[in-house]
C-alpha positions in Angstrom: -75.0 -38.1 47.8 -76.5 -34.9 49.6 -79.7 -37.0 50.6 -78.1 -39.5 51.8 -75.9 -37.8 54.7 -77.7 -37.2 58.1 -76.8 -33.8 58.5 -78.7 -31.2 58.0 -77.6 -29.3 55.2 -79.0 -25.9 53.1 -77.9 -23.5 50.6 -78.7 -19.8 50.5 -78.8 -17.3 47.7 -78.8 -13.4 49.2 -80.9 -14.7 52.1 -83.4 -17.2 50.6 -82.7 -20.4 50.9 -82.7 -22.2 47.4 -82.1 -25.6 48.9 -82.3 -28.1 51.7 -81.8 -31.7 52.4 -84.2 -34.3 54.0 -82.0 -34.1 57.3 -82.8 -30.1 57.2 -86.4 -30.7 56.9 -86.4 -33.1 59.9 -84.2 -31.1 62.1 -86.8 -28.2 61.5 -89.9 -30.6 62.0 -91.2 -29.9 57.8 -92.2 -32.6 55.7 -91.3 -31.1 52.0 -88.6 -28.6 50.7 -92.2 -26.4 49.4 -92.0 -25.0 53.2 -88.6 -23.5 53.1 -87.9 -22.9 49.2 -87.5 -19.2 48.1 -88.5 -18.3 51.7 -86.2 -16.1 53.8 -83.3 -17.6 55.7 -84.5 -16.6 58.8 -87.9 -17.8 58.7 -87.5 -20.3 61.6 -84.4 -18.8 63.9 -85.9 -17.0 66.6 -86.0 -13.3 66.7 -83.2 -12.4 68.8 -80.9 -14.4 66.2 -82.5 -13.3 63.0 -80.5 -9.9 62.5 -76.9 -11.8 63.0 -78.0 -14.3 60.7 -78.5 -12.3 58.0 -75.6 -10.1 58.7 -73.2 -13.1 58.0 -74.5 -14.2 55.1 -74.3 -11.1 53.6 -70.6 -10.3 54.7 -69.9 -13.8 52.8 -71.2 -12.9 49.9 -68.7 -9.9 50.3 -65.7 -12.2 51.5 -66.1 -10.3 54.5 -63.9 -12.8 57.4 -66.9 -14.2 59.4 -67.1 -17.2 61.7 -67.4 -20.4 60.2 -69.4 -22.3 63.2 -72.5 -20.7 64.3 -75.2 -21.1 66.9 -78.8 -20.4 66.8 -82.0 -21.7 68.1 -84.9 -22.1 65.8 -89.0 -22.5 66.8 -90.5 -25.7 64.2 -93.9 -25.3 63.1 -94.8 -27.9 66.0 -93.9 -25.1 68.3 -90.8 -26.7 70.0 -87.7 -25.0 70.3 -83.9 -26.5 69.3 -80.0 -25.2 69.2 -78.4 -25.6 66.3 -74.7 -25.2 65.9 -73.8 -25.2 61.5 -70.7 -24.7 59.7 -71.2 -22.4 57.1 -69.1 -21.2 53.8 -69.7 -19.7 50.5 -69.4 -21.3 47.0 -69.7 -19.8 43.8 -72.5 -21.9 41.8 -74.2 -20.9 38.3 -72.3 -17.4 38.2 -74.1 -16.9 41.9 -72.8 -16.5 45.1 -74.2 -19.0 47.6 -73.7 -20.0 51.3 -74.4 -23.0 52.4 -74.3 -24.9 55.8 -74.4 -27.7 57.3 
């Protein structure tokens, strides 16, 4: 059912990402989940974002009240430049803490 939605979606444990749809991948101009697996969330957002990021997922994991929409820009490998606005939240999965957004 995830694959098959044309959002964007991606799930984060601590900040790694542990998951992202075919949607995700396109959005950030990658062709496999191998480029973004077990790689820090922040990897793409540009640097002026990267500490905010983090920040919030963190304070999730803690129940800490953070906003549910957020806005960013992220660089793709092709060097191109896009805003991306997500709705985030937190699930428990597996005994684990995990954001995810979308």
């Amino acid at each position: 059912m995830v694959e098959s939605v044309a959002d964007g979606i991606a799930i984060t444990v601590g900040t790694t990402r542990s998951f992202v749809d075919k949607a995700f991948l396109n959005i950030h101009g990658l062709k496999d989940g191998s480029e973004v697996i077990g790689l820090p969330v922040d990897q793409f957002i540009l640097p002026e974002y990267r500490k905010l990021a983090r920040s919030r997922i963190l304070a999730r994991e803690h129940s800490d009240p953070v906003k549910t929409i957020v806005e960013y820009e992220i660089k793709r490998p092709d060097g191109e430049i896009r805003s991306i606005q997500a709705s985030v939240g937190t699930i428990r999965f597996q005994g684990e803490w995990q954001c995810f957004g979308i």
